[in-house]
N, C-alpha and C positions, 0 to 999 in steps of 0.2 A: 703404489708409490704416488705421491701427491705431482698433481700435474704441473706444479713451480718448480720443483727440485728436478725433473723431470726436461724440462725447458730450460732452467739455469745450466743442467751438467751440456744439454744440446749447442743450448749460444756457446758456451768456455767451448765444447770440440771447434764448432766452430769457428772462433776467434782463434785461436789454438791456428787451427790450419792454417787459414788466411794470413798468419802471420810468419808461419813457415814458408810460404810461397806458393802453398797449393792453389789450384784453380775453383773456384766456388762448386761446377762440375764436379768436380770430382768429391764435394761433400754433400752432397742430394740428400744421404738418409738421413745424416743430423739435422741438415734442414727440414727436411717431412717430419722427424722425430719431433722436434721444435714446432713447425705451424702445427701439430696435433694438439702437443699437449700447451700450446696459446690455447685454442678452442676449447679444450675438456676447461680451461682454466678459466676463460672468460664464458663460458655458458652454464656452468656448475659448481655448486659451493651447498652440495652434499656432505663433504666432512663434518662442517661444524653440523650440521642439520642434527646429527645420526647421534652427536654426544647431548645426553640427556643433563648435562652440566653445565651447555654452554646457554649465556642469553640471545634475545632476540638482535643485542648491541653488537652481542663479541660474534655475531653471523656475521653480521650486515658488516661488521668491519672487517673482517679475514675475508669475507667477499671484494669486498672494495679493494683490497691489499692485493689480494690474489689477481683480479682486473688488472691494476695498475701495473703492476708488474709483468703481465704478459704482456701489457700495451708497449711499456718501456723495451722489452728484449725484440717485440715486433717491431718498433720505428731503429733498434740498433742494429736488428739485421738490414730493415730496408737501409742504411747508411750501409754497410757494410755492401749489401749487392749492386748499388748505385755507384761503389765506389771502383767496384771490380767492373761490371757490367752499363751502367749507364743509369740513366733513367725510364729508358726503353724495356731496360733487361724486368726493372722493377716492376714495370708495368705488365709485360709477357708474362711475368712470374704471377701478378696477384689475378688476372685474364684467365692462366692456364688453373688457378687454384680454385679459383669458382665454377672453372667447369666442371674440374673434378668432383667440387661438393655435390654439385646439382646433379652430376650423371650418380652418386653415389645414394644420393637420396633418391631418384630418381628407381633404381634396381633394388634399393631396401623395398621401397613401395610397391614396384613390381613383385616381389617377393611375397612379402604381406599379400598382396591381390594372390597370388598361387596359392599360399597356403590358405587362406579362404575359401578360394572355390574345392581346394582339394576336400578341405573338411563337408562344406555343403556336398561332394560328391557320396563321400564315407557316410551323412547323415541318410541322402537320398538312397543308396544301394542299401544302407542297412537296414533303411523304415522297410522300402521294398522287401529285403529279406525276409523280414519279422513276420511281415505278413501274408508275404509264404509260407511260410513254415507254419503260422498259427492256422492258417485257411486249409494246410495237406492235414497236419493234425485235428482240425473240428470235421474236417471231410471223411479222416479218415476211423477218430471214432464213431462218427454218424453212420458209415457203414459198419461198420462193427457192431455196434446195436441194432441196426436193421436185419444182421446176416441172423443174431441170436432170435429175432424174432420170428424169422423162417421156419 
């Protein structure tokens, strides 16, 4: 699903709520749902890339579209949680949202780093392997030919 429409159904729950009388709290996963799919929106604009019909114009513009639009739903949550919370709360909110990025990249790359080394381990035990096995086997027809030579 396209990461706008994705954002737009996010902000409507949460306007929606907020206008019921609910507490911002109590709407956390529409919000996380929403700053995602702002990111996937504002970092990425793969759709048009993929259609072999589109130009380099109609990219660059469904890019621009797709930016401005997640920029627009971003400043009308930040009104919306300034309005409920402060401008404190806005601030704890985009504090807490960067930490989160950064521990999250953070573990991706730790990640990447294990599976590295796990592979250099699998390369290293199986070179080792190999050449056991090739060193029992030349050993071991060399005695083999020796023993017929007796």
């Amino acid at each position: 699903m396209d990461p706008i429409t994705i954002a737009m159904a996010s902000f409507t729950a949460i306007k929606a709520g907020v206008s019921a009388g609910k507490e911002i709290t109590s709407l956390a996963k529409d919000i996380g749902s929403l700053f995602e799919a702002i990111d996937q929106a504002k970092d990425s604009h793969d759709k048009k890339r993929s259609s072999v019909f589109s130009s380099a114009n109609e990219e660059a513009l469904d890019t621009y579209v797709n930016r401005k639009k997640a920029e627009d739903l971003e400043n009308n949550l930040r009104e919306i949680i300034i309005a409920a919370r402060g401008y404190s709360g806005w601030q704890e909110l985009v504090t807490l949202r960067k930490e989160v990025r950064l521990r999250k990249k953070k573990e991706l790359e730790d990640k990447k780093k294990k599976n590295a080394e796990l592979f250099e381990k699998i390369v290293l035990w199986g070179g080792i392997t190999l050449i056991a096995l090739f060193t029992f086997g030349f050993g071991l027809l060399f005695l083999m030919y020796y023993m017929d030579k007796l």
